[in-house]
N, C-alpha and C positions, 0 to 999 in steps of 0.2 A: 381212932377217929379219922374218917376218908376227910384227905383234903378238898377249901373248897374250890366249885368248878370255876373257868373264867368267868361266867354269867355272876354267879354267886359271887364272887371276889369283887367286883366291879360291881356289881347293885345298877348296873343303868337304866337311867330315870327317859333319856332320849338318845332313840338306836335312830340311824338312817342306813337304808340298805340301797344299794347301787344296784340295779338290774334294769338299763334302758332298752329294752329289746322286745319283740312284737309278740300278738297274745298267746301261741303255742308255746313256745318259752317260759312267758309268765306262767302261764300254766301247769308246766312241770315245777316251776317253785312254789304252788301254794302247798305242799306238804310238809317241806323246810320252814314258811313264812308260819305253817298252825303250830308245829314245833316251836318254833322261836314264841310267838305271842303265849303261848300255854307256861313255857319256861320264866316269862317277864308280864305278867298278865295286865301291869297297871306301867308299863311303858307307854309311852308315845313313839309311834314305830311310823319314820317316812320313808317315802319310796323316791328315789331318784330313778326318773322314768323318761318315755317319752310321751307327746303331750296325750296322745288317745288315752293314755292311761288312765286318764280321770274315770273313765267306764270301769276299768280295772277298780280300784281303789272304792268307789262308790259301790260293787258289787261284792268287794269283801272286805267290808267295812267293820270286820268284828277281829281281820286281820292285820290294816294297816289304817292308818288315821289319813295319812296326807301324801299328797304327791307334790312334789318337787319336779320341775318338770328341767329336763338334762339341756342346756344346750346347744349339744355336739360340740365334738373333737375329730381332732383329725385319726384317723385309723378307727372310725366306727361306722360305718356303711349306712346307717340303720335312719340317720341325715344327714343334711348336705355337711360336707365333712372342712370344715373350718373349726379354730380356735379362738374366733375372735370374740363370742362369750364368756371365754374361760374364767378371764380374771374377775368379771363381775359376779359371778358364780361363785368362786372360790372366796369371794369374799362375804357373800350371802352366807356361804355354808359356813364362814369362822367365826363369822355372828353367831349362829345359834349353836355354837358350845356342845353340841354332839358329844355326847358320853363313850360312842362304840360306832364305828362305823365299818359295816359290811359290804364285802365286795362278793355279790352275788353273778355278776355280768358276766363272767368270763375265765378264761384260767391262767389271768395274772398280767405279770409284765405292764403295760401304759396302762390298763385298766388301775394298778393299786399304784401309778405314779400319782392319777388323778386320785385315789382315793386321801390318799397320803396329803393331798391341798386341803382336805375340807376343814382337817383341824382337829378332830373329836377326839378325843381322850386316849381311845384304844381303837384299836383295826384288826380286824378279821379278812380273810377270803382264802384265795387258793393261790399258789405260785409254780410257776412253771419250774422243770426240771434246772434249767439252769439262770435261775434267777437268783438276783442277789437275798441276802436273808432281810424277812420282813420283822417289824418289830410288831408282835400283838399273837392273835392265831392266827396261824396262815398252817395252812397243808395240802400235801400236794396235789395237783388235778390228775385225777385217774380218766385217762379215754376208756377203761375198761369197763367203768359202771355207769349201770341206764341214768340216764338227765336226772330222777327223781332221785334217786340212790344219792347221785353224786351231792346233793345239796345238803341230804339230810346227814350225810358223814361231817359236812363241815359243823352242823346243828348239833351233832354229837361231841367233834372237837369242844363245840363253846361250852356244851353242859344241857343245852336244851334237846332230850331223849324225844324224836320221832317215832312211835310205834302205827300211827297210822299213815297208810302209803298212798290211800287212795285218792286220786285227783276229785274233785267236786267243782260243776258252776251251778251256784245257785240261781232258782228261777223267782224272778220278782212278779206282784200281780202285773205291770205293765206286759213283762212275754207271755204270761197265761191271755190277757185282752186280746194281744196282736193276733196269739195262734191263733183265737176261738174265729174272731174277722178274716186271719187268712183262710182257715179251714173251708168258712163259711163261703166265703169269697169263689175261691177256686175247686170246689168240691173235695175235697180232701177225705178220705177213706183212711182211716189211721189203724185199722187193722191188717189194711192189705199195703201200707204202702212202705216204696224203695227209695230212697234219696240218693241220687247219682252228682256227687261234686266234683268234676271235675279240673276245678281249680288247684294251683298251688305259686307260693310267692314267685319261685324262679323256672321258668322253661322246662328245665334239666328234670325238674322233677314229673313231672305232667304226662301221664298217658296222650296216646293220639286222642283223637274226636271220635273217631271211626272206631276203635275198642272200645268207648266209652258206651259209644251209642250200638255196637253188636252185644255185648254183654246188657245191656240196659232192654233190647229187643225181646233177646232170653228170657229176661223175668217176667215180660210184658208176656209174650208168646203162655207163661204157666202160669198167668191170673195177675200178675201182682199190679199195685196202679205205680209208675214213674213221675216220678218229681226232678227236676233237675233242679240244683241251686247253683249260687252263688253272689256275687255281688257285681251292683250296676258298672263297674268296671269290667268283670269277667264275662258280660253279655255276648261277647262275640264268640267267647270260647263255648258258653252256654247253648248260643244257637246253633255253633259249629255240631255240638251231639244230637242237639234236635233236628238238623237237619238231615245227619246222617241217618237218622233212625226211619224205619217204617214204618212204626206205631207211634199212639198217641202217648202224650206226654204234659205232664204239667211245667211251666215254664218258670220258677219262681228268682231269676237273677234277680235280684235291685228290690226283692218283693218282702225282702227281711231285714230285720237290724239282728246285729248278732245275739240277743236275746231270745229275738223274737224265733230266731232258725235253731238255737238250744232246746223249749219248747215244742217245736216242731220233732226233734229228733226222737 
């Protein structure tokens, strides 16, 4: 008789998982998060996030029930980086009696000091090479495995077997409305068309304007139609490709909510 897994041993009736971090991130955790819910399927599964996340949480709503919204710490970039919410938090979270508390955010160290405050029964995440030993599942963070991989090894540790890898956002009728009105709107051609985003969080990562918009000319020059996106912040970087460009171009910065640009794609 196989012994049973941690999930199975512990029966938790209320898991919260820690993962405060922005929606490409999230994203590579919903493979981990369908893992985990399939494994505990009548759990109450919360997200300790940050506040956007309600979008999150409201769009995979067969994933996790509720957000918890993080108040920042110090050493988390992600906001403004104080501890002065901490105790009131910590003490929110010892209230509700957490059965299992996972640390999906990171690989370890302050992230599972904080986890270690909320109180809950037993704890999960990852530890770094030279971390003290944690009490609960903890294993250790591989830089070697892709973002998706790495979460569902810890999914694995708990007992909850991931077999499917594949990322999913699901589209609600509100982004089918928006596209039909943007389409409509801006002539939109969805057999011929390219969408050129130019944007990204940090500098560092960001192509020029000038590449964007030579490579963007290219497609335009062999038929295709040009969209630019991004959002009403990234408008300067948006018009910076349109400007550079030759040809004509659809302008859609500020012109989508992140639904509505999923749809789109």
């Amino acid at each position: 008789m196989n012994p049973p897994t941690f999930l199975g041993a512990l029966a938790p009736r209320r898991i919260v998982v820690f993962r405060a971090l922005q929606l490409g991130d999230m994203l590579c955790a919903v493979p981990a998060l369908r893992a985990l819910r399939r494994a505990v399927p009548h759990a109450h599964i919360a997200l300790i996030g940050l506040p956007w996340a309600q979008t999150f949480v409201e769009r995979y709503a067969e994933l996790v029930d509720e957000l918890i919204v993080f108040p920042g710490a110090m050493g988390f970039p992600e906001q403004p980086e104080t501890d002065a919410g901490l105790p009131d938090f910590f003490a929110q979270m010892r209230a509700r009696r957490f059965d299992l508390a996972i640390q999906l955010h990171g690989s370890g160290g302050v992230a599972n000091d904080l986890l270690r405050e909320f109180g809950a029964t037993a704890q999960a995440g990852f530890v770094q090479p030279d971390e003290v030993e944690r009490s609960g599942c903890f294993i250790g963070w591989s830089d070697d495995l892709p973002e998706v991989e790495r979460y569902l090894v810890l999914m694995e540790a708990l007992g909850a077997s991931g077999s499917e890898r594949r990322l999913a956002f699901p589209l609600n009728h509100r982004d089918r409305d928006e596209y039909a009105t943007l389409a409509a709107t801006h002539g939109v051609e969805p057999t011929r068309l390219v969408l050129v985003h130019p944007g990204a969080q940090l500098p560092s990562r960001r192509w020029p304007a000038e590449r964007f918009a030579a490579v963007a000319d290219n497609l335009a020059a062999n038929g295709w139609q040009i969209a630019i996106t991004g959002t009403a912040a990234e408008a300067p970087l948006t018009s910076a490709v349109l400007g550079a460009m030759t040809s004509p171009a659809l302008h859609l910065a500020g012109a989508t909510s992140l639904g509505g640009l999923a749809a789109l794609v």
